[in-house]
C-alpha positions in Angstrom: 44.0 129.8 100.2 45.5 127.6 102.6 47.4 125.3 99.7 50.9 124.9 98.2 51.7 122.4 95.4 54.8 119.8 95.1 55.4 118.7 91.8 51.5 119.2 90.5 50.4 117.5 94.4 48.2 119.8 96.5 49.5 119.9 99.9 47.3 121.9 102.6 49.1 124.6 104.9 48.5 123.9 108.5 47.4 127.5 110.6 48.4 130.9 109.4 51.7 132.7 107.9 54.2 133.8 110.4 55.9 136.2 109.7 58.2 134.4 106.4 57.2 130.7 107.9 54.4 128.9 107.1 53.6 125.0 108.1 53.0 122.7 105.4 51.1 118.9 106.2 53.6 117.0 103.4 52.1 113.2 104.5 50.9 113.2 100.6 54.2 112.7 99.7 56.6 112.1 102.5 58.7 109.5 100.8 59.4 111.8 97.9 59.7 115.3 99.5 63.2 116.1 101.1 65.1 119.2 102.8 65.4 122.0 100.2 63.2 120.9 98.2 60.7 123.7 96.7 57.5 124.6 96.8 55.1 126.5 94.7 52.6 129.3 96.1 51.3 130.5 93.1 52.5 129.4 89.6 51.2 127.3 87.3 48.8 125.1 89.7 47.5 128.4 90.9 48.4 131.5 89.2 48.5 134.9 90.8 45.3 136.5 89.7 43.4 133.4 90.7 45.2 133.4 94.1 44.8 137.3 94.4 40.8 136.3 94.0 40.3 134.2 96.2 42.2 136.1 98.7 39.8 139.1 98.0 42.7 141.7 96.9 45.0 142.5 94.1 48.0 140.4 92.2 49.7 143.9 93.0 49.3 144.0 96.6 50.6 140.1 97.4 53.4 140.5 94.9 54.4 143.8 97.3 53.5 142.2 100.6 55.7 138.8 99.7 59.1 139.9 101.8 62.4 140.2 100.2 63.5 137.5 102.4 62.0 135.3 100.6 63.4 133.7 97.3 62.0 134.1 94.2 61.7 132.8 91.3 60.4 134.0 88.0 59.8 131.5 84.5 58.9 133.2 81.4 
């Protein structure tokens, strides 16, 4: 996948996931972005069964393998 989205802007993830951290290259919108901002993995820019696809597994298995750790939040 190797993208996250702020505010409908694709931003590219630098390297892999460690562990609950990931590194995100944010120069696309550097005077907007701040500290606590969030993020989204999968939503509406990419949903989960498109991200699941292109991962080559199952909306099931990245919705189990996503950490409690991390927050969550769910729209209906």
């Amino acid at each position: 996948i190797g993208k996250v989205f702020y505010k409908n802007v694709e931003l590219p993830m630098i390297g892999r996931i460690s562990m609950d951290l990931m590194i995100v290259d944010v120069n696309k919108v550097r005077n907007k972005i701040k500290i606590g901002d969030y993020l989204e993995v999968f939503g509406k820019n990419l949903n989960l069964d498109g991200f699941a696809k292109v991962s080559d597994t199952s909306p099931y298995d990245i919705i189990t393998s996503v950490s409690e750790r991390c927050e969550r939040v769910y729209v209906k």
